[in-house]
C-alpha positions as CSV (number, residue, x, y, z in Angstrom):
1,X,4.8,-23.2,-11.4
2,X,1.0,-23.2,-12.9
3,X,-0.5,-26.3,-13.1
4,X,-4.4,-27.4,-14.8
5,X,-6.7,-27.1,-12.1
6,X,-10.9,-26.5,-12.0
7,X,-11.3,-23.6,-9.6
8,X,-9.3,-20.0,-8.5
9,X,-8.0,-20.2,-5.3
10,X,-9.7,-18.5,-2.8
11,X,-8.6,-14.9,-1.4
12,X,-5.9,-15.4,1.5
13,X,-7.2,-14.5,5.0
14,X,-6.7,-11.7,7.0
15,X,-6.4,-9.2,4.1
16,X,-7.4,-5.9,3.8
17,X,-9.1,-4.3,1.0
18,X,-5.8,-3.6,-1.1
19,X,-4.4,-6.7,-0.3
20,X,-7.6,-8.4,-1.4
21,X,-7.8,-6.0,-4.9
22,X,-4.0,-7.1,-6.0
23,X,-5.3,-10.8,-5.0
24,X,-8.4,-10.4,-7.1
25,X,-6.4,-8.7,-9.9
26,X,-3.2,-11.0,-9.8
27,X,-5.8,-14.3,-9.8
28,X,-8.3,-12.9,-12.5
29,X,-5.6,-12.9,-15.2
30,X,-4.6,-16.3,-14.8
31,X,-6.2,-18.7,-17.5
32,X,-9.3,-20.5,-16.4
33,X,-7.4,-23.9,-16.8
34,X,-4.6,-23.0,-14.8
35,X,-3.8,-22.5,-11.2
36,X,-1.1,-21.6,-9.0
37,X,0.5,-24.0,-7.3
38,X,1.8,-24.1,-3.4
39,X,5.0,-21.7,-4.1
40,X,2.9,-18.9,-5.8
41,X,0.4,-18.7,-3.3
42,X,3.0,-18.2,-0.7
43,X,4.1,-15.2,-2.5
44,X,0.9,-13.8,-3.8
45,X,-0.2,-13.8,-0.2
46,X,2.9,-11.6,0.9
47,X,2.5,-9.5,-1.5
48,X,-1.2,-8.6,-0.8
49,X,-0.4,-8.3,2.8
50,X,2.4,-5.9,2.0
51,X,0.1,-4.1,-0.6
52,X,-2.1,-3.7,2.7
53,X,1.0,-2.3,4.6
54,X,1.7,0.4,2.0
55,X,-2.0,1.3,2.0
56,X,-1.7,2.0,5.6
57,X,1.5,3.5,5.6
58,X,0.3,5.8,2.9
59,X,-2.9,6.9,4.9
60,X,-0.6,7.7,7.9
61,X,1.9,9.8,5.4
62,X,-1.5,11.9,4.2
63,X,-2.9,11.8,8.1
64,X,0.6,13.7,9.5
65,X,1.4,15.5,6.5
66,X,-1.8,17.5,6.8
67,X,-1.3,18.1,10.5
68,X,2.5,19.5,10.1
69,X,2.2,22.7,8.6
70,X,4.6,24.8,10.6
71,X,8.6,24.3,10.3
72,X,11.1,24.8,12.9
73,X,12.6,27.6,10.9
74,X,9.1,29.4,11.4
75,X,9.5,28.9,15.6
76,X,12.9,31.1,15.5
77,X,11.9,33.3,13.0
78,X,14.3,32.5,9.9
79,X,13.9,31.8,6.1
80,X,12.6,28.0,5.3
81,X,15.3,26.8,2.6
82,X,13.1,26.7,-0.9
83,X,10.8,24.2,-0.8
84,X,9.9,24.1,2.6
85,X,8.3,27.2,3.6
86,X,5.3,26.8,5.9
87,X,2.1,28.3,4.9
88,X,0.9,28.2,8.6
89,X,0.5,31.2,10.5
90,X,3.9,32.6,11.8
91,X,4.0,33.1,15.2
């Protein structure tokens, strides 16, 4: 519910930068004479912390995916189904 108020609220703590970003974005489009009330702010705040969260969990995906290069079908010497052959060095 969006009620007439004078100032934007203020980012929610304890955010990250992606977290702070959608917070930014989400409270820039809001008109100048509104504001969010209580309710809103509660879910605005969850959903930059869980914008945070799948900034993270995205970092770890790229960190791990660049490290496993190698399938078990490469250890035992048979043919990766399509899709997943392994360009690292067979062994």
């Amino acid at each position: 519910m969006l009620r007439t108020v004078s100032a934007p609220p203020k980012t929610s703590t304890g955010l990250a930068a992606a977290g702070k970003a959608l917070w930014k974005r989400i409270v820039s489009d809001l008109p100048g004479t509104l504001e969010f009330d209580q309710r809103d702010l509660v879910v605005l705040g969850r959903a930059a912390k869980l914008s945070d969260r799948i900034a993270e969990a995205d970092k770890a995906v790229d960190r791990d995916s660049a490290v496993q290069t190698r399938t078990a079908c490469d250890e035992c010497g048979q043919s990766a189904p399509a899709g997943l052959a392994s360009s690292g060095p067979r062994g």
